[in-house]
LOKEGU-149511 format. One record per residue (C-alpha): x, y, z. Coordinates in steps of 0.25 Angstrom, whole numbers, plus 5000, padded with zeros to 4 digits. Example, Ala and Ser with C-alpha at 12.3 -4.5 7.8 and 13.67 -1.06 7.14 Angstrom:
2
504949825031
505549965029
END
This chain:
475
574854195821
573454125823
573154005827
572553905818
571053925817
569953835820
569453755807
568153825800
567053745795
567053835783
568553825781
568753685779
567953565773
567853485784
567153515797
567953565808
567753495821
566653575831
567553605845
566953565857
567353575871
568053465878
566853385887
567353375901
567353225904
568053135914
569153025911
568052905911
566952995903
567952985891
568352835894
566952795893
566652895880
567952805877
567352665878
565852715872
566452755860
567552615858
566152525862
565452595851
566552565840
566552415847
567852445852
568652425868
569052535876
570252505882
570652645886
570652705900
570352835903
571352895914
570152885924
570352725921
571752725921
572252825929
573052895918
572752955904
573052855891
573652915880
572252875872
571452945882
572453075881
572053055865
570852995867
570353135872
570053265864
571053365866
570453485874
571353575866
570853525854
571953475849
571853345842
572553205849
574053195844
574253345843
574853435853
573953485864
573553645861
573453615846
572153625843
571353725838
570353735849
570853745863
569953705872
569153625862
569053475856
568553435842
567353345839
567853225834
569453255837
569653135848
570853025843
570452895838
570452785850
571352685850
570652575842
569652665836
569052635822
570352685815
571352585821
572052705831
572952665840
573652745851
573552905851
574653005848
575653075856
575553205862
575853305851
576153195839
575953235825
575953095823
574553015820
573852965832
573352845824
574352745820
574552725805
575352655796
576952685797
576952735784
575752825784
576052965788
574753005790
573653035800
572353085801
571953185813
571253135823
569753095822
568453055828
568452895830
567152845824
566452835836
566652975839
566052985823
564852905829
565252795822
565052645825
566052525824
565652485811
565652625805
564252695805
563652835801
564552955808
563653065817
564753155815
565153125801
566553145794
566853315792
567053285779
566153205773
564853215783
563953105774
565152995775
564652875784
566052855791
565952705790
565552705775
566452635764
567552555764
569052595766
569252605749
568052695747
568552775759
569852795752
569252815736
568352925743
569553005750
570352985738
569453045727
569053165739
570653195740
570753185724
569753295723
570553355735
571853345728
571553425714
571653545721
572753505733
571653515742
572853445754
572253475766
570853435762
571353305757
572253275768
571153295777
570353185768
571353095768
571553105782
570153085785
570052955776
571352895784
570652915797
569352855791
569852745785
570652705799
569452725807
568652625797
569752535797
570252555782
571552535784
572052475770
571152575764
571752685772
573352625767
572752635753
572252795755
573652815760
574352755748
573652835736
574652935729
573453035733
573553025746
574853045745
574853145737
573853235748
575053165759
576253235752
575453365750
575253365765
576553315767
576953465759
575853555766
576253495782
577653545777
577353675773
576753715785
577953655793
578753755784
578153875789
578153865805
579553905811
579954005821
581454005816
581254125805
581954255807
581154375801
582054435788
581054535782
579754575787
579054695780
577654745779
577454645768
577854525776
578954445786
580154355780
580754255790
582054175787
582454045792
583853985789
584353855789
585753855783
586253735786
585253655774
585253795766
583953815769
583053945773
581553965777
581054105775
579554125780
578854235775
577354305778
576554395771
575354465773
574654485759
573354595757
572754495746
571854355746
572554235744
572254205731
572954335726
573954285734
574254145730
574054185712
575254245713
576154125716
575154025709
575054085695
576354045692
576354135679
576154265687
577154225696
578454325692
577354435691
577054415707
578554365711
579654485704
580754365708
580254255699
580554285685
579854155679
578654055684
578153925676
577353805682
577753685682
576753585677
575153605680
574753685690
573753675699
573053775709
573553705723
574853645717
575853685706
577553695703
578053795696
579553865692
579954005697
581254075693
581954185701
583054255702
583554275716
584854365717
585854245712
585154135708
584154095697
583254015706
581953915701
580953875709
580153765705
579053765716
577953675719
576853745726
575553665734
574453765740
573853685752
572253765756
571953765771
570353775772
570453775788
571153895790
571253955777
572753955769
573453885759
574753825759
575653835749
576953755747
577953755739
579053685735
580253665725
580353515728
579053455724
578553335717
578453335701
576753305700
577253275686
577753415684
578953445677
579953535682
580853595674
582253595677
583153705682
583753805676
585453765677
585553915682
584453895692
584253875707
583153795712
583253805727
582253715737
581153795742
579853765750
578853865754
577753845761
576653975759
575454015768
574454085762
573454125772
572354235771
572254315784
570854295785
570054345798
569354445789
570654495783
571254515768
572654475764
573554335763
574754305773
575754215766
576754135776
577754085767
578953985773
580053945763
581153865763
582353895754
583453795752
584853875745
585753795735
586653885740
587153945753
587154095753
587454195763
586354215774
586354355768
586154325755
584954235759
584354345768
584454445757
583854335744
582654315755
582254455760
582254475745
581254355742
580454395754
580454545750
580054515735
579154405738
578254485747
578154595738
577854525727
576754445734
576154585740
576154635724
575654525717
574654505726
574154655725
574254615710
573254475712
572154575717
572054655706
571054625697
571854635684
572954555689
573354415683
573254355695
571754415700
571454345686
571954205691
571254205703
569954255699
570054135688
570654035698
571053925688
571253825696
570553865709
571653885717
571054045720
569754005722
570353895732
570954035741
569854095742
569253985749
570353995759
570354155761
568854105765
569154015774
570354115780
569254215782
568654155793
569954145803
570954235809
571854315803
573154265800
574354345795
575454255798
575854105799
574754035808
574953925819
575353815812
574253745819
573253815807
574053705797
573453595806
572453485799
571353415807
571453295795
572753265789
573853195785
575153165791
576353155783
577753175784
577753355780
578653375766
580053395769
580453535767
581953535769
582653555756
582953435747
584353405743
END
């Protein structure tokens, strides 16, 4: 198990920060680095340093990079770079060009800036405009925004701030580029409150689009909530892969966790599940696959039937592949509760079970010079019925037996050049292959990982705050 690697310039289209070590600087040095930069944003400094009061401020604490280069309002130690602090990663000061307030607390997830009561989001934490170089009217930047390095800070007014993020995170969007356009959006937030657009900042937040990238982050925060728990017991472990169990009898409900060390790319990896007419050739359980309505390369439904030992059981699943350009993975989550998207899905068969399941599904090359996929897959299963714990034990070590067979075959099968599936991934349709390789490239240059990583890997320098999706079973 690794920790989360340091963000690579090649990975990722934004820059990552440059670390640098922590000046050694006296109490009154930093108080007057303080007041220099609020009299060149025409502003008051009103905050004493310990060596003027006697006693550290909770802004002062905030106020002050984090020598373990951890970022303020997260828990000390939880930074990439021990030792280190970013350029540029100091909290907003109180009064600061985007209207912050206090600071947070110690190991809060919570925003440090105040927002609206009914906004669930924050940016991460940014450099103020002075620390841009910026001047109180808004000027030329020396160290200009990562993302788009031409951009006066200061230029337009808070509408054509908005139209521009909004026609990015449409482009964005056509491929469910999440995490790219969470990050855009996050950005604009922290833009437009350091400029003072307020109103146009409540008017970003209202679109259905940004909503629709809120909801999607909503899902993705979940499904990496589902995978971290130290409460499995191992039921099958082989030389293909480890099957953990989780019980929770008292709501019906079971978590199983398995992983899976693959010898083929990640493309090969993924064709299986996504051409949902191959499906029953790679999975011997399901006897029938059909999409249901279009289907993209990033996001699509479709209906499975199988027979499992006494029950006909459908599973209508909705399936969301999130790409990670930092580390190098792609989350893939999957649910049987999910909006229509103007999709119509047909109704059950009266002999039919259709039980609640979410499943949330790392796919992560090994990289550090290594061939070979691990899949970390968590799913949570909630039974109509309440069988014996035997009976469940016995269905699951079945499933996990089959399902990592099947996955070792019809993978073996996606590398053969004559294959079905070798001929889907060398057309790539919808770009959806093209789009892994990118990521087995990025993978390439970190560590190897053959299990489920920290889940500090999953961490986001710019991004949104929602309430994560709820994965207990619904009524």
């Amino acid at each position: 198990r690794l920790k989360a690697p340091p963000p690579s310039p090649a990975s990722s289209s934004r820059r990552a920060p440059t670390p640098r070590r922590a000046p050694a600087q006296s109490s009154a040095e930093r108080c007057a680095q303080s007041a220099a930069r609020a009299a060149a944003m025409g502003q008051s400094w009103d905050k004493p340093c310990c060596s003027c009061s006697g006693s550290p401020t909770s802004e002062e604490v905030d106020d002050e990079c984090r020598a373990d280069g951890s970022r303020p309002g997260s828990p000390p130690g939880g930074g990439f770079f021990d030792g280190v602090v970013f350029e540029g990663e100091k909290e907003r000061r109180s009064g600061g060009g985007g209207g912050a307030g206090g600071s947070a607390a110690e190991g809060s997830t919570q925003p440090s800036t105040p927002v609206e009561a009914d906004s669930p989001i924050e940016s991460a934490s940014s450099p103020t405009a002075a620390e841009r170089g910026m001047v109180a009217k808004g000027g030329p930047s020396d160290t200009p925004d990562p993302e788009q390095e031409d951009e006066e800070e200061g230029g337009g007014s808070g509408d054509e701030i908005v139209d521009a993020a909004l026609e990015q995170t449409r482009l964005l969007m056509r491929t469910y580029d999440v995490i790219e356009a969470e990050a855009l959006l996050s950005k604009t937030l922290d833009k437009l409150g350091r400029l003072g657009f307020h109103a146009a900042a409540g008017r970003l937040r209202d679109t259905e689009l940004y909503q629709e990238v809120l909801e999607l982050v909503a899902q993705y925060d979940a499904t990496v909530n589902l995978l971290h728990s130290d409460k499995f017991q191992t039921l099958y472990e082989n030389d293909c892969g480890k099957f953990e169990l989780m019980q929770q009898t008292a709501k019906l409900q079971w978590d199983y966790r398995m992983t899976v060390n693959v010898d083929a790319p990640l493309a090969e990896c993924l064709s299986t599940g996504h051409e949902t007419d191959l499906v029953p050739q790679a999975q011997k359980l399901v006897t029938s696959t059909a999409p249901i309505g279009p289907a993209g390369a990033f996001l699509f439904a479709e209906l499975s039937k199988l027979p499992i030992v006494f029950f006909q059981v459908e599973l209508c699943f909705e399936h969301l592949l999130v790409r990670d350009r930092r580390t190098g993975f792609v989350m893939e989550s999957i649910r049987t509760r999910f909006p229509d998207r103007g999709r119509n899905v047909p109704a059950k068969d009266w002999r039919a079970v259709r039980p609640w399941i979410f499943t949330a599904n790392l796919w992560i090359p090994r990289g550090g010079g290594k061939e070979g996929t691990c899949l970390v897959q968590v799913t949570r299963f909630a039974s109509p019925v309440t069988p014996p714990q035997w009976i469940m034990n016995f269905v699951f070590r079945q499933v996990a037996c089959s399902f990592m067979s099947d996955l070792s075959k019809s993978t073996s099968k996606a590398m053969q050049r004559d294959s079905p599936w070798s001929a889907r991934i060398e057309k790539d349709a919808d770009g959806l292959y093209g789009e892994l390789r990118k990521i087995e490239a990025v993978a390439s240059k970190r560590s190897e990982i053959i299990a489920l990583p920290e889940k500090e890997v999953f961490d986001r320098q710019w991004r949104l705050w929602p309430t994560p999706l709820n994965t207990q079973p619904s009524e």
